[in-house]
C-alpha positions as CSV (number, residue, x, y, z in Angstrom):
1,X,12.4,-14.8,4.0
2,X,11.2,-13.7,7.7
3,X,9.1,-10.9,6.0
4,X,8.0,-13.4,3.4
5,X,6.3,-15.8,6.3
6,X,4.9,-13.0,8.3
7,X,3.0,-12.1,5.0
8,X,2.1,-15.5,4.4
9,X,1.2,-16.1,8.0
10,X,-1.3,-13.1,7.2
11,X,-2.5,-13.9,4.3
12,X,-3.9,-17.6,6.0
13,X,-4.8,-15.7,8.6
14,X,-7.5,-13.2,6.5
15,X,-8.3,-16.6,4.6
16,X,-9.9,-18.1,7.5
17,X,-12.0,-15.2,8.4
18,X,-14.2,-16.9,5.2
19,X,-16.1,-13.4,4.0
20,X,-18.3,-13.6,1.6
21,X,-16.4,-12.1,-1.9
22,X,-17.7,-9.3,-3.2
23,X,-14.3,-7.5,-4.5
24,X,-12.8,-8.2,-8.2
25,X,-11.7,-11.8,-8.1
26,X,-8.0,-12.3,-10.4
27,X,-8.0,-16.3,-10.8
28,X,-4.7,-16.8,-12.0
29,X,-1.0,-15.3,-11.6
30,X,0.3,-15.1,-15.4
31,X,-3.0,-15.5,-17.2
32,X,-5.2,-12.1,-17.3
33,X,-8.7,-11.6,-17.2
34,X,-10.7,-9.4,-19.6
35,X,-12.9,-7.9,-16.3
36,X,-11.7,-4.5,-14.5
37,X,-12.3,-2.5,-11.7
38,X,-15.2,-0.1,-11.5
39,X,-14.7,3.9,-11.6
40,X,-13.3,5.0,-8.4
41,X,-12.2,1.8,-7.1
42,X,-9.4,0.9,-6.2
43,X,-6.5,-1.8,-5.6
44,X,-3.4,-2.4,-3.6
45,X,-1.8,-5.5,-4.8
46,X,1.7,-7.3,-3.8
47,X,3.4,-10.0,-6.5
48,X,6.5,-12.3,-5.4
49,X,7.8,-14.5,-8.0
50,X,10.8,-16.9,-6.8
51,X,12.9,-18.5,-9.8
52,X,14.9,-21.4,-8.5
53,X,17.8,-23.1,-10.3
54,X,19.0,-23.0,-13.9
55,X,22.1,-25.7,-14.9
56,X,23.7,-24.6,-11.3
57,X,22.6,-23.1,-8.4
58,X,20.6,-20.1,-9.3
59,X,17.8,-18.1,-7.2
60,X,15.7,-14.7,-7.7
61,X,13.3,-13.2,-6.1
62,X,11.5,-10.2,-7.6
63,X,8.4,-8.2,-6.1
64,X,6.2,-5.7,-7.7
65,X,3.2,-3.2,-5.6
66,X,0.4,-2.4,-7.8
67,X,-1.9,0.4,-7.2
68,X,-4.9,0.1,-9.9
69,X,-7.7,2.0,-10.1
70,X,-10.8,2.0,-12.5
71,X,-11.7,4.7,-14.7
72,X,-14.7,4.4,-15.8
73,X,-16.1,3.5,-19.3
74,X,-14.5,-0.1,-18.9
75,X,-10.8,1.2,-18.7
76,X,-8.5,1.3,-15.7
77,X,-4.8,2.1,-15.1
78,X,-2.0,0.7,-12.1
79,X,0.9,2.0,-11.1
80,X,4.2,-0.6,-10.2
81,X,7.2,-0.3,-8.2
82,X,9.3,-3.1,-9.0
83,X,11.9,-4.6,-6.9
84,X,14.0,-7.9,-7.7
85,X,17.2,-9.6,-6.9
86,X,19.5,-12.7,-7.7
87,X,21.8,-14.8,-6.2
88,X,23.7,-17.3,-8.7
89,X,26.6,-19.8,-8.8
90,X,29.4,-18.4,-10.4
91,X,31.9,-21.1,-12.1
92,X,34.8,-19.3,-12.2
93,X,35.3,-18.1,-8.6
94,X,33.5,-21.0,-7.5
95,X,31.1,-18.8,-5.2
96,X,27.6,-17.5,-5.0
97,X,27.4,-14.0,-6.6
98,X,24.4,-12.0,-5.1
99,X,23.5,-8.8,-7.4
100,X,22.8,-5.5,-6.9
101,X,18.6,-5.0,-6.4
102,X,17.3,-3.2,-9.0
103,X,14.6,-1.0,-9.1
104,X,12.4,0.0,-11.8
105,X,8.9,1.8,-12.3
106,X,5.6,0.4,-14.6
107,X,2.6,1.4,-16.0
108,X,-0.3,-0.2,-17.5
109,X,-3.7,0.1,-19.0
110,X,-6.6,-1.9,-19.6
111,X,-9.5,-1.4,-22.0
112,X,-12.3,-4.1,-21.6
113,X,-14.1,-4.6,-25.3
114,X,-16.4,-7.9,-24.2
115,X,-17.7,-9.4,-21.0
116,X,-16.9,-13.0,-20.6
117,X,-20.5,-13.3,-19.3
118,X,-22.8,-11.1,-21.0
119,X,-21.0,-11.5,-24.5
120,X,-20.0,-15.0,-26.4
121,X,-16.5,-14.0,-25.2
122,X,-14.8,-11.7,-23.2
123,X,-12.0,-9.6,-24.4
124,X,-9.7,-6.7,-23.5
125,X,-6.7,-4.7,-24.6
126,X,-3.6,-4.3,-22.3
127,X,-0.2,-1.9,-22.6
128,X,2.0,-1.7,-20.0
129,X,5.7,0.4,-20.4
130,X,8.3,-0.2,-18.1
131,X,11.3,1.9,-17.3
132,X,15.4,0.1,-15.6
133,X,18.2,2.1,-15.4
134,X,19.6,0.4,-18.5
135,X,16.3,-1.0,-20.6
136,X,13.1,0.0,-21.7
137,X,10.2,-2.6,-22.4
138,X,7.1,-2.4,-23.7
139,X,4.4,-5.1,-23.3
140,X,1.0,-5.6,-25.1
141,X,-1.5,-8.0,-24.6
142,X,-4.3,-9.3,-26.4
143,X,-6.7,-11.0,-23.3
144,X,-9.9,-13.7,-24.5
145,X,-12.1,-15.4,-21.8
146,X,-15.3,-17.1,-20.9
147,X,-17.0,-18.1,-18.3
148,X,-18.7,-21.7,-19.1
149,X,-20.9,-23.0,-15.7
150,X,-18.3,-22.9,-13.0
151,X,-15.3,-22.9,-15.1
152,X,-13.5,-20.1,-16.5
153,X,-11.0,-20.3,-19.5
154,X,-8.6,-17.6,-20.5
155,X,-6.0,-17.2,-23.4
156,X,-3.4,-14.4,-23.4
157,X,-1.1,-13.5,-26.7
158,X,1.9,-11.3,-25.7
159,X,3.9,-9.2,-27.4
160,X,6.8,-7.5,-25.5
161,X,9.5,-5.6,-27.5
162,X,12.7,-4.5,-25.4
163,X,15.4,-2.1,-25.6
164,X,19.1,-2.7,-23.5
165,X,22.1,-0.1,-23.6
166,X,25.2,-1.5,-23.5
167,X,28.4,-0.9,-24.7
168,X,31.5,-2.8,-26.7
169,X,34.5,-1.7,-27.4
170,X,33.8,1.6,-25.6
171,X,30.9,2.5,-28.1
172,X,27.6,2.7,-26.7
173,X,25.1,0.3,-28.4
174,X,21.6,-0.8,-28.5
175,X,20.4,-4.7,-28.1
176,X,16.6,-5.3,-29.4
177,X,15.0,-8.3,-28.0
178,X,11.4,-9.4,-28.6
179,X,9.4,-11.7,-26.0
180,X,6.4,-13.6,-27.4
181,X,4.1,-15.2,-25.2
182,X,1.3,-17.3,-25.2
183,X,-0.9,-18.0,-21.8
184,X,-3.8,-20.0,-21.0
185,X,-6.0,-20.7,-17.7
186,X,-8.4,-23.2,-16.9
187,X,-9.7,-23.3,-13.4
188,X,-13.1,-24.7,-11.8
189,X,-15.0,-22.5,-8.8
190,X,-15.2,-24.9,-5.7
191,X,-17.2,-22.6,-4.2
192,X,-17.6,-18.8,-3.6
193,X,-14.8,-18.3,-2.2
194,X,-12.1,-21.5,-3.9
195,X,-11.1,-21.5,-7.3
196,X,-8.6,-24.5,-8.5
197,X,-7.0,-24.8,-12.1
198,X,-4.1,-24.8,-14.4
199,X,-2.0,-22.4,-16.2
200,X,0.6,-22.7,-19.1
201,X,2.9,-20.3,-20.3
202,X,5.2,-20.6,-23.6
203,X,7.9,-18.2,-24.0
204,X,9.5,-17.3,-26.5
205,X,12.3,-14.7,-27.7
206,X,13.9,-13.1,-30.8
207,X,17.1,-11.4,-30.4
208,X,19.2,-9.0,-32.8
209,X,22.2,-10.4,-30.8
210,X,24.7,-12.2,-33.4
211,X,26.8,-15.2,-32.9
212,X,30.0,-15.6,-34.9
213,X,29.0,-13.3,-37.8
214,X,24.8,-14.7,-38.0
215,X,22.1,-13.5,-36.3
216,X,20.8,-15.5,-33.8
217,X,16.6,-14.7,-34.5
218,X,14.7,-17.2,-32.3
219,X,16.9,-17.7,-29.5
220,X,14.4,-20.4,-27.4
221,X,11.0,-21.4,-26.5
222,X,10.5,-22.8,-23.0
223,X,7.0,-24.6,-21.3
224,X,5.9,-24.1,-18.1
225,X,2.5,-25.5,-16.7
226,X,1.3,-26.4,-12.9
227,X,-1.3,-25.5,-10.6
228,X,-3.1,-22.8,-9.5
229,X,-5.2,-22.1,-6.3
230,X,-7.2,-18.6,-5.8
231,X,-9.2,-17.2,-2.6
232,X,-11.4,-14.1,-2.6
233,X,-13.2,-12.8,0.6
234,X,-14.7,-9.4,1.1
235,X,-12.2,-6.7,-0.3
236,X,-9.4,-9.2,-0.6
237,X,-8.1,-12.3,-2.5
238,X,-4.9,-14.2,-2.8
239,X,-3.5,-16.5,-5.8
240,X,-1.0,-18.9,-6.0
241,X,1.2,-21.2,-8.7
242,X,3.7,-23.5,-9.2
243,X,5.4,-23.5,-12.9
244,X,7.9,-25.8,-13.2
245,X,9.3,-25.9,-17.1
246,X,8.1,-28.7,-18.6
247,X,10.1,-28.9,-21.8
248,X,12.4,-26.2,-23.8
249,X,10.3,-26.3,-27.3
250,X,13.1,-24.7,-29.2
251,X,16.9,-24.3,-28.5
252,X,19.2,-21.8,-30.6
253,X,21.7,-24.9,-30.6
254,X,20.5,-27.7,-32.9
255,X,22.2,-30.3,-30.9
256,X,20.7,-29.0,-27.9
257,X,18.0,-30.5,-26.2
258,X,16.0,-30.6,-23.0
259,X,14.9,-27.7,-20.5
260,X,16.0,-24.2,-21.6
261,X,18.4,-23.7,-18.1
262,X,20.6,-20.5,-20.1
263,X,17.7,-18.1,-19.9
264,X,15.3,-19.6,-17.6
265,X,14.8,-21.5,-14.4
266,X,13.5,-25.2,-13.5
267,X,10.6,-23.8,-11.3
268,X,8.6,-20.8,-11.2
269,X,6.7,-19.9,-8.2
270,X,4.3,-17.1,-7.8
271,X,2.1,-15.6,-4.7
272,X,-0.4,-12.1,-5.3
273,X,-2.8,-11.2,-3.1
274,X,-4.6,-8.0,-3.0
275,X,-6.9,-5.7,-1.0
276,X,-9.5,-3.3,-3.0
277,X,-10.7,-0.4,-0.8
């Protein structure tokens, strides 16, 4: 948490400098944006995401660096090291169990097809494969956007298939989970260098997991929504939102009702900021 402050400290303290933005400006922290970088340039950028709380006490933290770099001919690639950790309350011994951090490597790609200025809407194509010691994932996005005055509106559909080794009864098997996503972003430019909004995210899963005999299909869909602030200067922005869940749309349990607190957490928080170079 020190380390977490001294960033933040830095981050308020490149704020107040108040360049004028001329780097790639990301608005929001789930929703993408159909716009990439130019050939040659390049980005470093730093993601913390803090989960907070399920039906007992339960906190993660997990980081990711980005390296991305345009291509040329409206595609670019990034590189991620990804780094995350969990502490949760654990019923039967009555303490907090911390885990193990776990490491893992990404990589994505990014294809813009419209401009969300020049064109009626903008639109891109994103992949990114991701590699854990015991899973595999594999996400795909479809991104739409446009820019209308001094607001920008952006819709993500996500598709993300993964692949978990496990074993039962001393045989190695396979568990096949789907995520489905849906995002959307509104936010209004204050002024060249503020940018306030709103995101939502609905998640959803299907599992091949079975429960007494049945397969359980579409496990849950939880809501999230809150606000979210973004600040560009020259070479460098930073983004920040608060999710809490708003309501669990679906529960595998008929008689279940409420915020989905199994899977995920009451409150989402996420802080990026990046430097292009």
């Amino acid at each position: 948490m020190k380390n977490f402050a001294g960033i933040s400290i830095a981050c308020l303290f490149l704020m107040a400098l108040g360049f004028k933005s001329d780097a790639q400006d990301r608005i929001f922290t789930y929703t993408y944006q159909s716009t990439v970088l130019n050939q040659g340039q390049k980005e470093l950028e730093i993601w913390n995401t803090f989960h907070f709380n399920r039906k007992d006490f339960y906190r993660a933290i997990r980081h990711r660096m980005e390296f991305e770099v345009g291509l040329g001919g409206n595609l670019q690639t990034s590189f991620y090291l990804n780094l995350s950790n969990t502490a949760q309350y654990n019923p039967q011994s009555g303490e907090i169990d911390n885990s193990r951090a776990e490491l893992g490597f990404s990589n994505e790609w990014k294809y813009k097809l419209l401009d969300p200025v020049a064109d009626p809407i903008g639109m891109a194509l994103y992949a990114e494969w991701g590699l854990l010691p015991d899973e595999t994932e594999l996400e795909i996005k479809l991104i739409l956007d446009k820019k209308v005055g001094r607001t920008l509106h952006a819709f993500n559909a996500v598709i993300e298939p993964e692949w978990e080794a496990t074993y039962e009864n001393g045989e190695r098997e396979t568990e096949y989970e789907t995520n489905f996503e849906f995002d959307y972003g509104f936010s209004y430019n204050v002024n060249p260098n503020w940018n306030m909004g709103l995101e939502l995210r609905d998640h959803n899963v299907y599992t091949s997991e079975t429960e007494n005999g049945e397969k359980i299909g579409w496990e849950f869909s939880a809501l999230f929504g809150g606000p979210v602030m973004s600040y560009s200067a020259n070479k460098f922005w930073v983004n920040v939102s608060v999710m809490p869940q708003i309501a669990g749309l679906h529960h595998h349990e008929s008689d279940e009702r409420g915020l989905i607190l199994d899977e995920h957490e009451k409150l989402e928080t996420r802080l990026i900021f990046s430097y292009a170079f």
